[in-house]
C-alpha positions as CSV (number, residue, x, y, z in Angstrom):
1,X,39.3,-10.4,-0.3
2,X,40.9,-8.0,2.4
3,X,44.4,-7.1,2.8
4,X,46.5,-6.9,5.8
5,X,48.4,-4.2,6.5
6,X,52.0,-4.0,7.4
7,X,51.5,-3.8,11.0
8,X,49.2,-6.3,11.5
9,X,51.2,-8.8,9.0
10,X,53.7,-8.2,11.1
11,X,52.0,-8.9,14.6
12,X,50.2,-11.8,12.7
13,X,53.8,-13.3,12.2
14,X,55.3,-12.9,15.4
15,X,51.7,-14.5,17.0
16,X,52.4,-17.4,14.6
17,X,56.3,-17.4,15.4
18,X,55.8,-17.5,19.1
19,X,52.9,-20.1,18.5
20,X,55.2,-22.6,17.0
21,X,58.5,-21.8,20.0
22,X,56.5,-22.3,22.7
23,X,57.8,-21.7,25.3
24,X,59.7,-19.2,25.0
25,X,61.8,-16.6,27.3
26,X,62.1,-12.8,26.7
27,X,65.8,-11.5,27.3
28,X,66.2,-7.8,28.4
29,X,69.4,-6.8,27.0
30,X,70.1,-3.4,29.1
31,X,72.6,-1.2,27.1
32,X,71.5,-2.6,23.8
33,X,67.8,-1.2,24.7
34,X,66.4,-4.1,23.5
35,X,64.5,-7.2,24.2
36,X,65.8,-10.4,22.4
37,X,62.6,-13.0,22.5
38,X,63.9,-17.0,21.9
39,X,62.7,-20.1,21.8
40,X,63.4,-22.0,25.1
41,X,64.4,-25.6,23.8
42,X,66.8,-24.1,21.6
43,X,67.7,-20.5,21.8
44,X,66.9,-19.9,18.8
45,X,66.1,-16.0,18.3
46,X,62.3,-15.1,17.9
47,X,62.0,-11.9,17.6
48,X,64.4,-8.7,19.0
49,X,62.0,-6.0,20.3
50,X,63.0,-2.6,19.9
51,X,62.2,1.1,21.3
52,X,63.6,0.0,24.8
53,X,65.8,2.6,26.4
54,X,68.1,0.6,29.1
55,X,65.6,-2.0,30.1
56,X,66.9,-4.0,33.3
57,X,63.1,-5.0,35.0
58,X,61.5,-7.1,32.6
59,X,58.2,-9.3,34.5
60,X,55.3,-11.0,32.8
61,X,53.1,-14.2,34.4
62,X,51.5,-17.5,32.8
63,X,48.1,-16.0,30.9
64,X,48.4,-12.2,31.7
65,X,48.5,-10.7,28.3
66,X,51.4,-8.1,29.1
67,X,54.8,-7.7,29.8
68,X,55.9,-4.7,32.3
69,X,59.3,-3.6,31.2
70,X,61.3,-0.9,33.6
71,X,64.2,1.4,32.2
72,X,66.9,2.0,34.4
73,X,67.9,5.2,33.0
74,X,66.3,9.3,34.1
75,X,65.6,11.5,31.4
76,X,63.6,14.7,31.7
77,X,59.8,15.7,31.3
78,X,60.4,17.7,27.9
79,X,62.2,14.7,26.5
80,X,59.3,12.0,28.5
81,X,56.6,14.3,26.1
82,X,58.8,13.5,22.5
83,X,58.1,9.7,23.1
84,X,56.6,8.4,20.1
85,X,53.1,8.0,21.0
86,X,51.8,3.7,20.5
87,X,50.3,3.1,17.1
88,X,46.1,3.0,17.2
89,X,46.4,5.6,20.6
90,X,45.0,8.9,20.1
91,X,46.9,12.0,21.4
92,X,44.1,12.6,23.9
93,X,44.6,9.0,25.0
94,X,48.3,8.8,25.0
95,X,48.4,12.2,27.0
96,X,46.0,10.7,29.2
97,X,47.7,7.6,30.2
98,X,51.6,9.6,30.9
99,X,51.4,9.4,34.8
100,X,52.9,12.0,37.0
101,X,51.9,15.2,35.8
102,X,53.5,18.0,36.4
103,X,50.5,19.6,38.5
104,X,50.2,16.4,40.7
105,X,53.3,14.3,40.8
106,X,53.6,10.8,42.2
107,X,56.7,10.3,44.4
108,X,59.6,11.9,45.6
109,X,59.6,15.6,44.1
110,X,63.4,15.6,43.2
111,X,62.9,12.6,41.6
112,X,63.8,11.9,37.6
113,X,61.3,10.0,35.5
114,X,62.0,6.8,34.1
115,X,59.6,4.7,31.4
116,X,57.7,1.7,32.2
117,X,56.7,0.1,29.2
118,X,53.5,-2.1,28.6
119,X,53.9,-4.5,26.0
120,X,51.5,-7.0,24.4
121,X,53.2,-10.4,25.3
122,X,52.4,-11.9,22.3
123,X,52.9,-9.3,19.5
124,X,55.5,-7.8,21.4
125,X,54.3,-4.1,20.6
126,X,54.3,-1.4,23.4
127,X,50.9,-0.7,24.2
128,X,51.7,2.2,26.6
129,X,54.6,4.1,28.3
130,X,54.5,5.1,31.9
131,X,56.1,7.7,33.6
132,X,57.5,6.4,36.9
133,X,59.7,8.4,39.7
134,X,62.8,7.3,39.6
135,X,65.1,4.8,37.7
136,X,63.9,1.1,37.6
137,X,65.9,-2.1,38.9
138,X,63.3,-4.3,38.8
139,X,59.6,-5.2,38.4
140,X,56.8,-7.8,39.3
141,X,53.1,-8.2,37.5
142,X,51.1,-10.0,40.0
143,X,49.5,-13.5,38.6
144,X,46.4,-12.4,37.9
145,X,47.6,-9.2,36.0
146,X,46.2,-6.5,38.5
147,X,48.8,-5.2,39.3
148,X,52.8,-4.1,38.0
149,X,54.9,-2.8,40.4
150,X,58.7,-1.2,39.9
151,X,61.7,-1.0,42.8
152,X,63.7,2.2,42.7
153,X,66.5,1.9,44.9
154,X,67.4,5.8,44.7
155,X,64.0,6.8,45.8
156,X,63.5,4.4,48.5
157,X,60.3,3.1,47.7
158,X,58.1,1.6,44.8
159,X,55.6,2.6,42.1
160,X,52.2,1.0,41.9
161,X,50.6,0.7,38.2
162,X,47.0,-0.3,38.2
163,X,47.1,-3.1,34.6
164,X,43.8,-2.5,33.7
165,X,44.0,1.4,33.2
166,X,47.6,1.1,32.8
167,X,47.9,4.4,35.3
168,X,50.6,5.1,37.6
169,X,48.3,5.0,41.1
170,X,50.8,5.2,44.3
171,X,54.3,5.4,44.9
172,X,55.2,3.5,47.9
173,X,57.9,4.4,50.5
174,X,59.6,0.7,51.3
175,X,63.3,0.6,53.0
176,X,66.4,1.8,51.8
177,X,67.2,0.7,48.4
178,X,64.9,-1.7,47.5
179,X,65.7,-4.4,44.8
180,X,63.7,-7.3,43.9
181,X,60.4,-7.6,44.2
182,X,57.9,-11.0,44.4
183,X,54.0,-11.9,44.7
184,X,52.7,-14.8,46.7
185,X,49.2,-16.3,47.2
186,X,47.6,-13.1,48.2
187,X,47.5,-10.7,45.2
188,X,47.1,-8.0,46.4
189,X,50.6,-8.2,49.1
190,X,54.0,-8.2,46.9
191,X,57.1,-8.5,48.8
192,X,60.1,-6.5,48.4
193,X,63.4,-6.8,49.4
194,X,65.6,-3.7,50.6
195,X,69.5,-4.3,50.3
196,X,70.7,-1.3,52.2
197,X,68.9,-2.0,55.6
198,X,68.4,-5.7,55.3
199,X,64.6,-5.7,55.6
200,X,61.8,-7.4,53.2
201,X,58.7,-5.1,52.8
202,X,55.2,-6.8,53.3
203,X,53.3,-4.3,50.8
204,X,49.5,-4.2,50.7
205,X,48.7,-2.4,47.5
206,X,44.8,-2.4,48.0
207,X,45.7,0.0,50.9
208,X,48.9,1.7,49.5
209,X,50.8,0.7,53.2
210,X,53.8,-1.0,54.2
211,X,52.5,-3.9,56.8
212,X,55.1,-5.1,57.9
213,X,59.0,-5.0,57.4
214,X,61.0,-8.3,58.5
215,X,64.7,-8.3,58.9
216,X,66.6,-10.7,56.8
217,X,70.4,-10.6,56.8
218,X,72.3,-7.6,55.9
219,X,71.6,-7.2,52.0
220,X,69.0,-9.5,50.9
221,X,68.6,-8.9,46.7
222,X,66.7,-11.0,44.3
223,X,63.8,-13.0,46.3
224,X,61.5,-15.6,45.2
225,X,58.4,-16.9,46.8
226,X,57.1,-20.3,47.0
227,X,53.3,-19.7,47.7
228,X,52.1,-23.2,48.2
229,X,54.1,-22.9,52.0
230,X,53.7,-19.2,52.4
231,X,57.9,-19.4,52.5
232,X,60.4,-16.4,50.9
233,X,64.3,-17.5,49.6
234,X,66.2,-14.1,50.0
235,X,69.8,-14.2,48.5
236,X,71.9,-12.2,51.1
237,X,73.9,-11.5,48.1
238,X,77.3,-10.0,49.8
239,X,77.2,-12.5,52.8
240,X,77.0,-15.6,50.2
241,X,74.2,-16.8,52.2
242,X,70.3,-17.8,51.3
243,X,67.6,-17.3,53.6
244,X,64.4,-18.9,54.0
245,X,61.4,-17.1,55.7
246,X,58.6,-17.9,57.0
247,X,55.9,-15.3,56.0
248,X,53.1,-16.5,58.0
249,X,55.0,-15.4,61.2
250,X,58.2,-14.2,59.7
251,X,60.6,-16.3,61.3
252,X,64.1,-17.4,59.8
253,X,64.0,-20.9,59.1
254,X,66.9,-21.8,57.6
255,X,70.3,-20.1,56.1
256,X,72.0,-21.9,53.5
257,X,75.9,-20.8,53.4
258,X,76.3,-20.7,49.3
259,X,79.5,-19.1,49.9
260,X,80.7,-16.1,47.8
261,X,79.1,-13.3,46.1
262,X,75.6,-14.3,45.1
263,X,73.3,-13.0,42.3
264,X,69.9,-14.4,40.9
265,X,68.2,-17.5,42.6
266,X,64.8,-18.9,41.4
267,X,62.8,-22.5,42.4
268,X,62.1,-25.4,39.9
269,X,58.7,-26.6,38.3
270,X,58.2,-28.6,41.6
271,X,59.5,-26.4,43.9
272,X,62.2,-29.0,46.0
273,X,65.2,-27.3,44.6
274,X,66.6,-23.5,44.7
275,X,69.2,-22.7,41.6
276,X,71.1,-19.6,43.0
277,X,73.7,-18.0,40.8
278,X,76.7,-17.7,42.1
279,X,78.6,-14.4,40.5
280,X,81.8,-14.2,42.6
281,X,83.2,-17.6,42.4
282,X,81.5,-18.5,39.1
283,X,79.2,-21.5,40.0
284,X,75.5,-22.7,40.1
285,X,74.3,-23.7,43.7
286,X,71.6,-26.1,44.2
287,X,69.8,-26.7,47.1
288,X,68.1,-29.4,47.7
289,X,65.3,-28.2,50.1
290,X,64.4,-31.4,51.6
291,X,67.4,-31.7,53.8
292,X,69.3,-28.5,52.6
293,X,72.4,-30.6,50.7
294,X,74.1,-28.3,48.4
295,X,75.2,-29.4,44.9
296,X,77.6,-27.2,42.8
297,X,78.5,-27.1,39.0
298,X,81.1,-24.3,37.7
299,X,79.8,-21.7,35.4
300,X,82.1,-19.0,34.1
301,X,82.2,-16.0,33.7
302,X,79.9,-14.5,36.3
303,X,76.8,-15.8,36.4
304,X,74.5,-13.4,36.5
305,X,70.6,-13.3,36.7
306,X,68.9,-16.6,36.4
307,X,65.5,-18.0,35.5
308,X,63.6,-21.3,35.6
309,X,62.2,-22.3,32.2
310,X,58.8,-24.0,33.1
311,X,58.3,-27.8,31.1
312,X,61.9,-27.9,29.9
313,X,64.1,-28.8,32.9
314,X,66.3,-26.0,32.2
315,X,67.9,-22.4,33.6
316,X,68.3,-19.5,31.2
317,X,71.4,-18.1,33.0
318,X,72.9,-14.8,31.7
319,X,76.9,-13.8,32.4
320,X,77.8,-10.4,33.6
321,X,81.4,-10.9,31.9
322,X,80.0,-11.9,28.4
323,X,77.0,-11.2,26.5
324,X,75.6,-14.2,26.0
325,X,72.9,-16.8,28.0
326,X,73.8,-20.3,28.8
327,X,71.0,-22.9,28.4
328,X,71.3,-25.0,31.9
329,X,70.1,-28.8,32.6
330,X,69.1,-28.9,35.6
331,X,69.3,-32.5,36.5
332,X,73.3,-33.0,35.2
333,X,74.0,-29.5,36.1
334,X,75.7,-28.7,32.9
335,X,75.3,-26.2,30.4
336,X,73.8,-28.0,27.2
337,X,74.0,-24.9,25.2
338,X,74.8,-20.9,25.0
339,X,73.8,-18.4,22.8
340,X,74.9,-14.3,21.9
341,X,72.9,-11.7,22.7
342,X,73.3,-7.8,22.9
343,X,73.9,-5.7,26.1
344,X,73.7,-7.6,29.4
345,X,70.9,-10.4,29.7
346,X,68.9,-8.8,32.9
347,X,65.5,-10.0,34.6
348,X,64.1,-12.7,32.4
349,X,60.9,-14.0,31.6
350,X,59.8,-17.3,30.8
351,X,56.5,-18.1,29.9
352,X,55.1,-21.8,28.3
């Protein structure tokens, strides 16, 4: 007869926890420096995950067994080295696997460090902390869990972290403030969107090079990718408008006039319909892409970031006003549901 000990009792509970809630959808609650896991149907909490510091980018995908979490706060080296190192890691290993060393930096030189955090998307432990240049908006693991990749809108570009040595391995120079970024069918091209000079960023991270940069509107933010047409939904966020682009030639096919300040925007399970959260007037938006009707519902306060729950017909929308998520039916357009959380509810992940 063995016994278990307290940390593996404890990951052996939150495996059988998140066994029984499937699915499920991590919460990054920003100021709270947290990440609040709950189950999907329900939001019922899960499990809060702690040892965060002001986690905004939070990205995971369907069978990659991590979550990349970004911190949107700059510390220091000498404060970067009094991180607690991840239980089972030597020191040798832990000092191996900070990125950006003094004596051969990645990045802009003036640049602060920020923490990208690993975590085991089931146990919800942080296998490894990364240091990255910069503070992170958001992030992006690509579906077959090669790669994670952070936006830093002060430094103009992006970091690259190779998953399977979890090493910081290029810092790309992208546009001016870039914000959201996306993967399509190639894995190794992500997409990124730069607000301040209206561009999206074809990135090839095999080569470390930008390929192309396509200009979309005058602010485009969050972006979302539909790879079964090889076609980009930018929300122009200040211009209340949504774009749709063609990345096989990039051509503007369509712009969808939402109508005021726009937020968050992600595709359901089938693709036909774009939810896009709209902050400044307080409604949901859904477009229809077929023939491009727009239906609205009213949502206040704020709605903020936004995320399609996969089997469940529902959003996970959080407010910027309020901390709390609303649970969103898709088909009536009504919120069936709400529930507190701590912080701000950021870039959500949903996985079934």
């Amino acid at each position: 007869m063995f016994k278990l000990t307290f940390a593996a009792s404890t990951a052996l509970l939150f495996s059988t926890a998140i066994a029984a809630a499937e699915p499920i959808v991590f919460v990054p609650e920003g100021s709270a420096d947290t990440v609040l896991v709950v189950d999907a149907e329900t939001g019922e909490t899960v499990r809060r995950i702690t040892g965060l510091e002001a986690v905004h980018g939070l990205s995971g995908a369907p069978g990659v067994p991590y979550l990349v979490a970004g911190s949107y706060a700059e510390t220091d080296r000498a404060a970067v080295a009094e991180l607690t190192q991840p239980e089972g890691v030597s020191e040798d290993e832990h000092a191996a696997h900070h990125s950006g060393g003094e004596d051969a930096p990645i990045g802009p030189s003036d640049a602060g460090i920020s923490i990208i955090s690993v975590l085991d998307a089931t146990s919800g432990e942080i296998m490894r902390r990364i240091e990255v240049p910069g503070a992170v908006h958001h992030t992006a693991v690509s579906p077959d869990g090669r790669y994670a990749v952070a936006t830093h809108p002060v430094g103009d570009g992006i970091s690259v972290i190779d998953l399977t040595s979890f090493t910081l391995t290029a810092y790309i120079p992208t546009g001016s403030m870039p914000n959201y970024a996306a993967f399509g069918s190639d894995l190794d091209v992500v997409y990124v969107s730069n607000t301040g000079n209206g561009t999206i960023s074809e990135v090839d991270l095999g080569r470390g090079i930008v390929r192309r940069n396509i200009v979309v509107g005058t602010g485009p933010e969050h972006i979302v990718i539909d790879p079964s047409t090889a076609v980009l939904y930018a929300a122009d966020a200040d211009a209340g408008n949504v774009i749709e682009l063609s990345l096989s030639d990039g051509t503007v096919l369509r712009s969808f006039a939402v109508g005021g300040e726009l937020h968050a925007i992600d595709l359901s399970d089938d693709r036909a319909t774009l939810f896009v959260a709209g902050r400044g007037e307080d409604k949901i938006a859904a477009i229809t892409l077929a023939d491009g009707e727009i239906q609205y519902a009213n949502l206040s306060p704020e709605p903020y970031h936004l995320t399609n729950v996969p089997g469940t017909g529902s959003l996970f929308v959080s407010s910027r006003a309020e901390p709390k998520i609303w649970i969103f039916d898709q088909a009536t357009m009504t919120a069936r549901g709400e529930f507190q959380i701590e912080g701000e509810g950021h870039q959500m992940v949903a996985l079934p």
